[in-house]
PDB file of N, H, CA, C and O in Angstrom:
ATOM      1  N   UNK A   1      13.637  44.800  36.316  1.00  0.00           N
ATOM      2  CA  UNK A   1      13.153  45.474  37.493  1.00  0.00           C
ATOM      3  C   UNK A   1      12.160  44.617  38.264  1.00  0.00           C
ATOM      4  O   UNK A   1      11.604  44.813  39.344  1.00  0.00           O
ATOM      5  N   UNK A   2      12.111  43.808  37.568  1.00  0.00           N
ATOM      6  H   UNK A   2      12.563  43.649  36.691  1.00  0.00           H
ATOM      7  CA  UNK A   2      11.035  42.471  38.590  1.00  0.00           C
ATOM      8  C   UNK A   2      11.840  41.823  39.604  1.00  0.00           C
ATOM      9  O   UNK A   2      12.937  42.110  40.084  1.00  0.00           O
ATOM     10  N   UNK A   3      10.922  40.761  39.837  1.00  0.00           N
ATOM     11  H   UNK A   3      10.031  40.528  39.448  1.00  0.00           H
ATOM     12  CA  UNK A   3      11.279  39.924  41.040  1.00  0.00           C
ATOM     13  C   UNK A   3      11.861  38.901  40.568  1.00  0.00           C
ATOM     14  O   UNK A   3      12.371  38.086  41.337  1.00  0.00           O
ATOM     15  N   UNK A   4      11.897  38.753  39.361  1.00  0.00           N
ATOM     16  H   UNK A   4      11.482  39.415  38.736  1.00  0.00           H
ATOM     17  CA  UNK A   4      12.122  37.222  38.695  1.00  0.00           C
ATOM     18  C   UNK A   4      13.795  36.956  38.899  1.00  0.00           C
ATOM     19  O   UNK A   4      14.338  35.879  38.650  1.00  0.00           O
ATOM     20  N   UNK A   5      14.382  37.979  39.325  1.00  0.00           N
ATOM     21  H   UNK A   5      13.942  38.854  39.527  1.00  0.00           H
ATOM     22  CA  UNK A   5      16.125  37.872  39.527  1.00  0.00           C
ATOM     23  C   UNK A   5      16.507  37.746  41.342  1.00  0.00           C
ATOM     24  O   UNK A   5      17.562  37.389  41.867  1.00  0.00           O
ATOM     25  N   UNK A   6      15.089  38.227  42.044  1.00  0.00           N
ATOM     26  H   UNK A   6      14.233  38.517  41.617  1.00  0.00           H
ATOM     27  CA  UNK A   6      15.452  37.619  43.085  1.00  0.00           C
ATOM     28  C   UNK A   6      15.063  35.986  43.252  1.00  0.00           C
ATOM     29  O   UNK A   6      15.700  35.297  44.049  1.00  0.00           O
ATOM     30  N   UNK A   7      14.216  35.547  42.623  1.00  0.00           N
ATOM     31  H   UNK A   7      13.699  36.107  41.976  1.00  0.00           H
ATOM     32  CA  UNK A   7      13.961  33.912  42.652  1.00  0.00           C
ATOM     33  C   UNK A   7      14.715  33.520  41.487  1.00  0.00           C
ATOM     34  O   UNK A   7      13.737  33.449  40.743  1.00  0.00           O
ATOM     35  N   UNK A   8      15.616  33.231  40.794  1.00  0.00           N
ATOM     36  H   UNK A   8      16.411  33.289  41.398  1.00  0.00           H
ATOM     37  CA  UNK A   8      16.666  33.097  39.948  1.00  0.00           C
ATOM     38  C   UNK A   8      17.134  32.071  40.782  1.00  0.00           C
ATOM     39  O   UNK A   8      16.742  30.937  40.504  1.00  0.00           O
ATOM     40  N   UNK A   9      17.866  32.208  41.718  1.00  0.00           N
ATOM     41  H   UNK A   9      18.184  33.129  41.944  1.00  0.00           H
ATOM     42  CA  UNK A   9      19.232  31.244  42.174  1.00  0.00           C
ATOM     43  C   UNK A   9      18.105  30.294  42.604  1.00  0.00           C
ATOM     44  O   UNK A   9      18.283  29.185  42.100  1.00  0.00           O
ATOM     45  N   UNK A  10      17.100  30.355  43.303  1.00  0.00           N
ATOM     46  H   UNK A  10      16.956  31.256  43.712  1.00  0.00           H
ATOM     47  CA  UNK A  10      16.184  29.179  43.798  1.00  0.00           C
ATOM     48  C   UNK A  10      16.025  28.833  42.592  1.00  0.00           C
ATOM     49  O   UNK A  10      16.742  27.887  42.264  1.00  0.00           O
ATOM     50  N   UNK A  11      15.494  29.155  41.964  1.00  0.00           N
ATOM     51  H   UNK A  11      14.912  29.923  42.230  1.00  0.00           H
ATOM     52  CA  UNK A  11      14.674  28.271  40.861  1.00  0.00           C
ATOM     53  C   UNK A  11      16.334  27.320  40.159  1.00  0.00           C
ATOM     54  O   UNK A  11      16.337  26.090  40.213  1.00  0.00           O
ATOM     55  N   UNK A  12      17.088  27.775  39.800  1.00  0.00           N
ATOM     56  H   UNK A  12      17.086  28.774  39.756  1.00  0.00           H
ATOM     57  CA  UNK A  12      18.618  27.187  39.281  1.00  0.00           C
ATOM     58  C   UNK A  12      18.606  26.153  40.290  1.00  0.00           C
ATOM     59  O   UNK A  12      18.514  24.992  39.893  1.00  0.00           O
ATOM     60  N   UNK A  13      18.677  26.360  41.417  1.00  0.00           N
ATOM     61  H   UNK A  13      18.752  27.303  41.740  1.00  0.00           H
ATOM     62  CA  UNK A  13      18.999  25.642  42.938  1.00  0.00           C
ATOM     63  C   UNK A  13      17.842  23.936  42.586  1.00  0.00           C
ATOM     64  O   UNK A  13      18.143  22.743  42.564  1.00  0.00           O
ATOM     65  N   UNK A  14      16.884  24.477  42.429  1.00  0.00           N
ATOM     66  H   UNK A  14      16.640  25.447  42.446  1.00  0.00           H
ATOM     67  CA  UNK A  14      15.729  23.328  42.299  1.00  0.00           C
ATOM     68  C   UNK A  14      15.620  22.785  40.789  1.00  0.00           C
ATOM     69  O   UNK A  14      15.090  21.679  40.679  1.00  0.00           O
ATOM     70  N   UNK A  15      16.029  23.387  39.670  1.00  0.00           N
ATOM     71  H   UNK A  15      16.459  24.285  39.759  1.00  0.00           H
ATOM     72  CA  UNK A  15      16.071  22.788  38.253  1.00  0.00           C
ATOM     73  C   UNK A  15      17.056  21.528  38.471  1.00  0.00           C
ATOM     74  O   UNK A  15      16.768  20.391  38.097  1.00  0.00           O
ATOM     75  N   UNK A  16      18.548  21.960  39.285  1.00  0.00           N
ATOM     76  H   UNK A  16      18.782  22.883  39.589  1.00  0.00           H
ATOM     77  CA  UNK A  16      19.804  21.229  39.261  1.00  0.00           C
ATOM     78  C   UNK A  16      19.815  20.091  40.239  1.00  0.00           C
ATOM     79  O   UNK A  16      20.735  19.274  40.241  1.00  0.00           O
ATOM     80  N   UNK A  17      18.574  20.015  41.259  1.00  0.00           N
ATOM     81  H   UNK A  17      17.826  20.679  41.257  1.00  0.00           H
ATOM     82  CA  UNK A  17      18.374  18.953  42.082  1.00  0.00           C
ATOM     83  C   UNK A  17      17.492  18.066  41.411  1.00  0.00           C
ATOM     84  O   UNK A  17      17.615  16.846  41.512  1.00  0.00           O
ATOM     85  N   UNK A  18      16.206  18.861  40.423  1.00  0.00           N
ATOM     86  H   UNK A  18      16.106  19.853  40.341  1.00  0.00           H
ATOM     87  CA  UNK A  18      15.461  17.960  40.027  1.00  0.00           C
ATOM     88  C   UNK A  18      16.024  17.120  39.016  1.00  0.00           C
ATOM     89  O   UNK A  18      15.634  15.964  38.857  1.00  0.00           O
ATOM     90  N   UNK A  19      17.009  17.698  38.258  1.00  0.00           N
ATOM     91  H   UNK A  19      17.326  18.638  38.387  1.00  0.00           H
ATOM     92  CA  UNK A  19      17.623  16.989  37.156  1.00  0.00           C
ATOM     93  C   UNK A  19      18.554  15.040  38.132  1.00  0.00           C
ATOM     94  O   UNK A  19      18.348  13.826  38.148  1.00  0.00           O
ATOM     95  N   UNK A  20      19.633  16.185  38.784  1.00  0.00           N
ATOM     96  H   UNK A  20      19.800  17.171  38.771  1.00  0.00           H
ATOM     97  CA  UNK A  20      20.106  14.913  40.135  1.00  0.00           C
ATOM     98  C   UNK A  20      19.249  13.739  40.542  1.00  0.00           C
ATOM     99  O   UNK A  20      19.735  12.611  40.624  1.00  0.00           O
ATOM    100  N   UNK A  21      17.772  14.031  40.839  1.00  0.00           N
ATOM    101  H   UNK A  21      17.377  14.947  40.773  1.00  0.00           H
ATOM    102  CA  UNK A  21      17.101  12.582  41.317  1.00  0.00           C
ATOM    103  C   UNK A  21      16.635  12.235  40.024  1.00  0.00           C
ATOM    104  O   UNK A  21      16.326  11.098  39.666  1.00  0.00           O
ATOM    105  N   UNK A  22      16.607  13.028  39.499  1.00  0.00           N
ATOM    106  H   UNK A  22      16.857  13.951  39.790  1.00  0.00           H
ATOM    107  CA  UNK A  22      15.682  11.992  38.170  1.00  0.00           C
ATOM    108  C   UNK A  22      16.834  11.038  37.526  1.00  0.00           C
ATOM    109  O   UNK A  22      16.510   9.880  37.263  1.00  0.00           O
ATOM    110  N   UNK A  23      17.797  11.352  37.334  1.00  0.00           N
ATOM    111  H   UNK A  23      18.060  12.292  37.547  1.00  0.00           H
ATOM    112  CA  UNK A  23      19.348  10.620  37.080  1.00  0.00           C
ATOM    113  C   UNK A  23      18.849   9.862  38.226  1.00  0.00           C
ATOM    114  O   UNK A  23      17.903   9.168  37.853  1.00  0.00           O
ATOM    115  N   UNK A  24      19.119   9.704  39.556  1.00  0.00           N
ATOM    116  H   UNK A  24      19.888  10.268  39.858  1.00  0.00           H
ATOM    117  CA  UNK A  24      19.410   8.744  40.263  1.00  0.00           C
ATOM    118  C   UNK A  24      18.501   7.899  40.041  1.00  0.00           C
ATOM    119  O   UNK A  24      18.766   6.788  39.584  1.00  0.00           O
ATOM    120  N   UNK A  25      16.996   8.378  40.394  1.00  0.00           N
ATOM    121  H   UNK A  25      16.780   9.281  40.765  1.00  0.00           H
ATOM    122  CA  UNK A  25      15.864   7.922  39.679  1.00  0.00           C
ATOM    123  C   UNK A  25      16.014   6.786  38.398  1.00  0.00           C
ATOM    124  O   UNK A  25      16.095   5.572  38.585  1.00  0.00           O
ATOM    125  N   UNK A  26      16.027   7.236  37.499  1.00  0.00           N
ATOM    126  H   UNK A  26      15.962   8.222  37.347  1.00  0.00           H
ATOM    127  CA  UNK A  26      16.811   6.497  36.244  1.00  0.00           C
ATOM    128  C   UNK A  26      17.807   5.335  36.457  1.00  0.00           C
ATOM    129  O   UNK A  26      17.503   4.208  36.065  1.00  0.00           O
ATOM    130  N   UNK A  27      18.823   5.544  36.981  1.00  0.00           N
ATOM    131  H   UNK A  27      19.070   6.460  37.298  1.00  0.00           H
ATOM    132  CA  UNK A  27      19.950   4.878  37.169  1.00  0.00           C
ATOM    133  C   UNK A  27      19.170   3.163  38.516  1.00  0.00           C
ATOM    134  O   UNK A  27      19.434   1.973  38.344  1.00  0.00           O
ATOM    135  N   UNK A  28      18.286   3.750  39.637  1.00  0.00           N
ATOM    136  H   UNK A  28      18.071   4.717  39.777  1.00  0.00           H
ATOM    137  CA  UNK A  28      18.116   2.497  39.953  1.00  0.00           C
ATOM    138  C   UNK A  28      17.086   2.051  39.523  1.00  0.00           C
ATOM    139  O   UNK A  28      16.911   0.892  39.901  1.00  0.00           O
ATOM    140  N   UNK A  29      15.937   2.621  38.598  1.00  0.00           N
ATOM    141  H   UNK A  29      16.079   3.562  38.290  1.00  0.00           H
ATOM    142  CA  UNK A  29      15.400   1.964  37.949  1.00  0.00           C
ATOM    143  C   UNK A  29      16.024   0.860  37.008  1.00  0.00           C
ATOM    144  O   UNK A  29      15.621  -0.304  36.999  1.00  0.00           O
ATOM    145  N   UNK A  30      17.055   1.343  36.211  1.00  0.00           N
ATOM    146  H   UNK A  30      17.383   2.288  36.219  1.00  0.00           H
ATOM    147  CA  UNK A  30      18.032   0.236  35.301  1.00  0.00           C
ATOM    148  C   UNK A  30      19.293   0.433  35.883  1.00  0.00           C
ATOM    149  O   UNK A  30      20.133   1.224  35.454  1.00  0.00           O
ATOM    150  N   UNK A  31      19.391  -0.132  36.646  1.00  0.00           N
ATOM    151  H   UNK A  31      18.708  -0.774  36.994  1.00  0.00           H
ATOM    152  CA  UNK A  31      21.433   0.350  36.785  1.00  0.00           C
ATOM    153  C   UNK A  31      22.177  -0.651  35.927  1.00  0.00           C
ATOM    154  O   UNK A  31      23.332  -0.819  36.316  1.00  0.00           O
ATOM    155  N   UNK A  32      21.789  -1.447  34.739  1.00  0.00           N
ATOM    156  H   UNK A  32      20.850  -1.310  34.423  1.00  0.00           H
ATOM    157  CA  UNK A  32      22.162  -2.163  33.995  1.00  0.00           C
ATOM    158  C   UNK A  32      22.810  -1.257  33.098  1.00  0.00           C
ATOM    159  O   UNK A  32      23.995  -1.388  32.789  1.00  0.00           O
ATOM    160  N   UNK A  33      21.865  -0.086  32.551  1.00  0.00           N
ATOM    161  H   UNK A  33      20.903   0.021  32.802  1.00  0.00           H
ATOM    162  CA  UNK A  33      21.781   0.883  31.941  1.00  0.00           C
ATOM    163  C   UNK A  33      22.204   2.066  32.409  1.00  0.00           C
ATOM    164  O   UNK A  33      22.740   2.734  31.525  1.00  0.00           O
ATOM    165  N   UNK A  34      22.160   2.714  33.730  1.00  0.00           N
ATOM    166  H   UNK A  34      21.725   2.171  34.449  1.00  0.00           H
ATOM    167  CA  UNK A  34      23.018   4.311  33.723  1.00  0.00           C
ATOM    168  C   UNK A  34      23.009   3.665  35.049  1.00  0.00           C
ATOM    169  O   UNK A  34      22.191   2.972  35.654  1.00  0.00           O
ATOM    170  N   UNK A  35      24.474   4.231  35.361  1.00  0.00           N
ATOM    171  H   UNK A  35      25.138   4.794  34.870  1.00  0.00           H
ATOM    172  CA  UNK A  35      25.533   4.563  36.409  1.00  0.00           C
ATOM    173  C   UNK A  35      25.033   6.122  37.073  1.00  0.00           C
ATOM    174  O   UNK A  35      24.649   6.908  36.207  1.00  0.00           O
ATOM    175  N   UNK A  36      25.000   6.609  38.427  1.00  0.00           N
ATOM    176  H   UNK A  36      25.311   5.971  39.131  1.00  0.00           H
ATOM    177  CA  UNK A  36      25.387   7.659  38.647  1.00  0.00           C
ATOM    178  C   UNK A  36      25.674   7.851  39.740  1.00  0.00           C
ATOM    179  O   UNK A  36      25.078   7.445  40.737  1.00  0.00           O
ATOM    180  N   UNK A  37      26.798   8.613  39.679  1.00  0.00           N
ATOM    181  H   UNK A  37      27.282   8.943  38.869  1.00  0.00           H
ATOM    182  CA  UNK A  37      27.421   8.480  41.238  1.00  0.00           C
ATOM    183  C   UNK A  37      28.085  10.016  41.872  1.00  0.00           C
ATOM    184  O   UNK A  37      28.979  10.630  41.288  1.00  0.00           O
ATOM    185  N   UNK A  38      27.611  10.354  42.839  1.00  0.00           N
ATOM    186  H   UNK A  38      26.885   9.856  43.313  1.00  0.00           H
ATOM    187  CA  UNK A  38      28.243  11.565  43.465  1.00  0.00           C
ATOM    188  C   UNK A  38      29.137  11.837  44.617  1.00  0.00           C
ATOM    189  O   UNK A  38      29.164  11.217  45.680  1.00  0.00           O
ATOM    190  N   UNK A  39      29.865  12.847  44.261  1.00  0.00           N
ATOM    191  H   UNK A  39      29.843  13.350  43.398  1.00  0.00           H
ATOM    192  CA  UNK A  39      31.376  13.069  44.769  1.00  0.00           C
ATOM    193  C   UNK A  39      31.194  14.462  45.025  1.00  0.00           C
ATOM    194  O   UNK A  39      31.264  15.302  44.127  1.00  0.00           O
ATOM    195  N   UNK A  40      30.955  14.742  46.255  1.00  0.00           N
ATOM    196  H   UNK A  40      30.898  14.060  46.984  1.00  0.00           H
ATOM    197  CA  UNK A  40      30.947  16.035  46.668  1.00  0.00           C
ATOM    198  C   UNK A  40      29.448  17.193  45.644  1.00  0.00           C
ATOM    199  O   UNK A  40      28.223  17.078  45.618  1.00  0.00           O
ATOM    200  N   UNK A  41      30.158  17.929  45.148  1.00  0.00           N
ATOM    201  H   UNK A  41      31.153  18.022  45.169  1.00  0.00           H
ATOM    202  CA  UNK A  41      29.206  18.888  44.183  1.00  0.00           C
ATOM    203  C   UNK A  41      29.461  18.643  42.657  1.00  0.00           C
ATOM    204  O   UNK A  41      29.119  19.337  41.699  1.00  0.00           O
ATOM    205  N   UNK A  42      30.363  17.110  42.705  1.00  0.00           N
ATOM    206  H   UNK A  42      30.640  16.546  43.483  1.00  0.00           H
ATOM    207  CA  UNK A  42      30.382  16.587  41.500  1.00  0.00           C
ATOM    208  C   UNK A  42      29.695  15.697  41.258  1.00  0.00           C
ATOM    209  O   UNK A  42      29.372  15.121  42.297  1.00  0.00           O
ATOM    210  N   UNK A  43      28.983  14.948  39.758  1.00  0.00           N
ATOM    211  H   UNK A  43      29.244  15.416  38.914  1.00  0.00           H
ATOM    212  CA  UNK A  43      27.991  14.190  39.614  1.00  0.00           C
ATOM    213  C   UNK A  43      28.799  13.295  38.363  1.00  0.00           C
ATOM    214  O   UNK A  43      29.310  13.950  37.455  1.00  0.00           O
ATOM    215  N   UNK A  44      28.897  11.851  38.341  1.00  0.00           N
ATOM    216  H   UNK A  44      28.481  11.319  39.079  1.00  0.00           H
ATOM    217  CA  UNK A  44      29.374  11.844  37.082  1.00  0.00           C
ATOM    218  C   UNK A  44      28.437  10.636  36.918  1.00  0.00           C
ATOM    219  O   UNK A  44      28.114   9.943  37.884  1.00  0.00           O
ATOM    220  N   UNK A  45      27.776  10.278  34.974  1.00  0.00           N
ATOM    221  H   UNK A  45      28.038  10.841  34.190  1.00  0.00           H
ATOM    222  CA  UNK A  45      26.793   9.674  34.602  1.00  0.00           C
ATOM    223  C   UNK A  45      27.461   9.016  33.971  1.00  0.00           C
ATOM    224  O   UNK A  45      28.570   9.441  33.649  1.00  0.00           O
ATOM    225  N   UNK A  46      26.994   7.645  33.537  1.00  0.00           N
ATOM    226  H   UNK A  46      26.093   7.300  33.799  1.00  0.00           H
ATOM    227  CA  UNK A  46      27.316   6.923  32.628  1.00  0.00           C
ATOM    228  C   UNK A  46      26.268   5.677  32.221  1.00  0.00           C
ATOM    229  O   UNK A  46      25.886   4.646  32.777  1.00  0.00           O
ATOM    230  N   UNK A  47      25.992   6.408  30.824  1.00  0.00           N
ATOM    231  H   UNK A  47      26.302   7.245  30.372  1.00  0.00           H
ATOM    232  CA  UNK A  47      24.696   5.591  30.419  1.00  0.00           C
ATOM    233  C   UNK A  47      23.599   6.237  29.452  1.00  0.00           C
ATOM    234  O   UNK A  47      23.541   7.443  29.212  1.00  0.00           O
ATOM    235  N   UNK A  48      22.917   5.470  29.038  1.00  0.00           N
ATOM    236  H   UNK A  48      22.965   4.490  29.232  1.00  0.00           H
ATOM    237  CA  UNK A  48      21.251   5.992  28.782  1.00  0.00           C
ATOM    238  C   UNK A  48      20.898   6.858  29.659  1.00  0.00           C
ATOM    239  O   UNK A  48      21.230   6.401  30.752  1.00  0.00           O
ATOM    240  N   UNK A  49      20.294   8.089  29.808  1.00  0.00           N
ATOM    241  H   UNK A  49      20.025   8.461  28.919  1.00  0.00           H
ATOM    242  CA  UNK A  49      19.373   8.750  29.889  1.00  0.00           C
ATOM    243  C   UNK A  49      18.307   9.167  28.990  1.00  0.00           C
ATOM    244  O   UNK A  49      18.409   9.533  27.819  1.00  0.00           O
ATOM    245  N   UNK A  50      16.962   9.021  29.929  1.00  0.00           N
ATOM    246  H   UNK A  50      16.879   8.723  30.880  1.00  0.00           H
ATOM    247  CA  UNK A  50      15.908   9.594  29.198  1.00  0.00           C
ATOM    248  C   UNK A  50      15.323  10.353  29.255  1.00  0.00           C
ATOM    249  O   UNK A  50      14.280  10.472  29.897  1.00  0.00           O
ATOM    250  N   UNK A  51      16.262  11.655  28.061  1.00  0.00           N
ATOM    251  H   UNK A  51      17.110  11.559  27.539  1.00  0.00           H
ATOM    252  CA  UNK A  51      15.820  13.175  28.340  1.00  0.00           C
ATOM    253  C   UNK A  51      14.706  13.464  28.188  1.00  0.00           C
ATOM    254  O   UNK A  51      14.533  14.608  28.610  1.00  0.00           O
ATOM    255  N   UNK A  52      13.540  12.902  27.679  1.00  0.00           N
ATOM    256  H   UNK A  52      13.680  11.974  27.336  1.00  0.00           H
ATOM    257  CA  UNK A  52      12.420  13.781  28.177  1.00  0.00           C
ATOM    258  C   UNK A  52      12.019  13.371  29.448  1.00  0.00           C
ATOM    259  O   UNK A  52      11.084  14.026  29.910  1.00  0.00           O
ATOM    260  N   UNK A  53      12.438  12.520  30.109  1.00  0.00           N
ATOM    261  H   UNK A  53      13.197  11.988  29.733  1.00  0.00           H
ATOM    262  CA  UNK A  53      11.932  12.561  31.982  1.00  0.00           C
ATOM    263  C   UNK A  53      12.499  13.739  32.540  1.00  0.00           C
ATOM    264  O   UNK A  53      11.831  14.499  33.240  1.00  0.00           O
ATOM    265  N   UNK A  54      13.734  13.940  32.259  1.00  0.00           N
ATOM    266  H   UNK A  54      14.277  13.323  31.690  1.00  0.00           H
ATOM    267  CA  UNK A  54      14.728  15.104  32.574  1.00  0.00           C
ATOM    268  C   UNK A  54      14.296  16.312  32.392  1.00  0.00           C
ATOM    269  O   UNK A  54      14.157  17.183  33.251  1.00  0.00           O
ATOM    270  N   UNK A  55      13.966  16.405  30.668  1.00  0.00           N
ATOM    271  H   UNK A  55      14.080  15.697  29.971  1.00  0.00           H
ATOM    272  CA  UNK A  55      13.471  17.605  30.780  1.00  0.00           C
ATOM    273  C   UNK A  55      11.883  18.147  31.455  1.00  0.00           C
ATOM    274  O   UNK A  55      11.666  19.290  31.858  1.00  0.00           O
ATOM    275  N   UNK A  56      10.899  17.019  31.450  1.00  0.00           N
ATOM    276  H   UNK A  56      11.075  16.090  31.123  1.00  0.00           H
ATOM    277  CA  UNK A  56      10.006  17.598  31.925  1.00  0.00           C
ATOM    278  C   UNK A  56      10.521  17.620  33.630  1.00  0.00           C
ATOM    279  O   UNK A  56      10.512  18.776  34.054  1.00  0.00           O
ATOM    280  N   UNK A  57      10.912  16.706  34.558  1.00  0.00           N
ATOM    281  H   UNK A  57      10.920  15.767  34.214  1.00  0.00           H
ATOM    282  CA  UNK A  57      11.297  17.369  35.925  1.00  0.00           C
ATOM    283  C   UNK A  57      11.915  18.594  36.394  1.00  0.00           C
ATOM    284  O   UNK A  57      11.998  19.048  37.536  1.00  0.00           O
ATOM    285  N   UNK A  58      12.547  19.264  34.711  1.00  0.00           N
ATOM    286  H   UNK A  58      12.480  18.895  33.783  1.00  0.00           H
ATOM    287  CA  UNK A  58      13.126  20.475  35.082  1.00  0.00           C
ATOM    288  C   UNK A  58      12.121  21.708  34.564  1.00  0.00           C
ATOM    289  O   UNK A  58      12.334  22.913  34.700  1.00  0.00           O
ATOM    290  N   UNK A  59      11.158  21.176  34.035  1.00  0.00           N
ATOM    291  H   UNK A  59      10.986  20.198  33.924  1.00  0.00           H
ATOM    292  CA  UNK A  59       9.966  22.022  33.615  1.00  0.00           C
ATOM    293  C   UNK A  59       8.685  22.330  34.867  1.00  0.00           C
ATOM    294  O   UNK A  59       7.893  23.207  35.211  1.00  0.00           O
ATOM    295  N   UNK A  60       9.202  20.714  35.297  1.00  0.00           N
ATOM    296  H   UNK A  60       9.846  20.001  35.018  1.00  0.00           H
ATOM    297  CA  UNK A  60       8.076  20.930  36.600  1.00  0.00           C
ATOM    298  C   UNK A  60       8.634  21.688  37.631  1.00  0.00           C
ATOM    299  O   UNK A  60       7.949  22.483  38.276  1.00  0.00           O
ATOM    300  N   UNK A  61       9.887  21.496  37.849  1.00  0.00           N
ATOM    301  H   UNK A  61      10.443  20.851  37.325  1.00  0.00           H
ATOM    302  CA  UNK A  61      10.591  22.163  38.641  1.00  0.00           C
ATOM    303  C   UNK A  61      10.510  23.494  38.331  1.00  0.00           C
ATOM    304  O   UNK A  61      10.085  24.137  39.291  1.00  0.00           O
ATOM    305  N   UNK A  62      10.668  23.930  37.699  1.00  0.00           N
ATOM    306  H   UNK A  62      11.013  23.408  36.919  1.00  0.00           H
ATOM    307  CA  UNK A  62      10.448  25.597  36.935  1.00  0.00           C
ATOM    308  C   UNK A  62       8.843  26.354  37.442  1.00  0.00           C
ATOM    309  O   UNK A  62       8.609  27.447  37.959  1.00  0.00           O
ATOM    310  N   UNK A  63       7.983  25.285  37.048  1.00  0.00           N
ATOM    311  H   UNK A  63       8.172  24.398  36.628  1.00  0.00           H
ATOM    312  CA  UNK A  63       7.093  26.022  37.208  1.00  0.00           C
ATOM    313  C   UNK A  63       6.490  25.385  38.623  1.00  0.00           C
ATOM    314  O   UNK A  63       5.289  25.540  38.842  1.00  0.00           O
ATOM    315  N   UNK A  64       6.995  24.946  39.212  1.00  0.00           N
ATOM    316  H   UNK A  64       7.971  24.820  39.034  1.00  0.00           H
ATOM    317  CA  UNK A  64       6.421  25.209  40.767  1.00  0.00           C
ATOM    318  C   UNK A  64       5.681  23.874  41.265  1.00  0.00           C
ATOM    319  O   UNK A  64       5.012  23.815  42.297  1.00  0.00           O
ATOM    320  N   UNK A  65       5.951  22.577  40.182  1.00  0.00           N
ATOM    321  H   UNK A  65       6.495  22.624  39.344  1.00  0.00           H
ATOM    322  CA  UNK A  65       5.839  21.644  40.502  1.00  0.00           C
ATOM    323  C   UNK A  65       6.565  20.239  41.642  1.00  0.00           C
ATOM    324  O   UNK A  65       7.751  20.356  41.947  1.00  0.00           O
ATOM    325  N   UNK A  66       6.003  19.366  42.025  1.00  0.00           N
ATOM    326  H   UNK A  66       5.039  19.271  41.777  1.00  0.00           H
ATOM    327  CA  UNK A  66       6.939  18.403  42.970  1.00  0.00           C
ATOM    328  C   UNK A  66       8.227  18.462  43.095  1.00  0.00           C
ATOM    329  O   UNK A  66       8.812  17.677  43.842  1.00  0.00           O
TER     330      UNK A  66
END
């Protein structure tokens, strides 16, 4: 009965972008090391990632960070 289901799709909307630059992020930091390349609303990776950058941008993202 809260509000938390009307900010739902934003917050999804901004977890799934922050995850996107931090990959891209990643990728031209080393592009020796991860590939990533996008095709419409498709994303495809190839490589190292370093999930805790990931996960905290989607933590910051969550809670109302950059």
């Amino acid at each position: 009965m809260g509000t938390s289901n009307l900010n739902e799709g934003n917050l999804e909307a901004k977890a799934i972008a922050a995850v996107v630059e931090e990959l891209e992020r990643q990728a031209a930091e080393n592009p020796s090391k991860l590939r990533v390349s996008r095709a419409g609303d498709k994303l495809t990776v190839d490589g190292e990632i370093d999930v805790d950058a990931v996960v905290m941008v989607v933590v910051g993202s969550m809670a109302g960070g950059p």
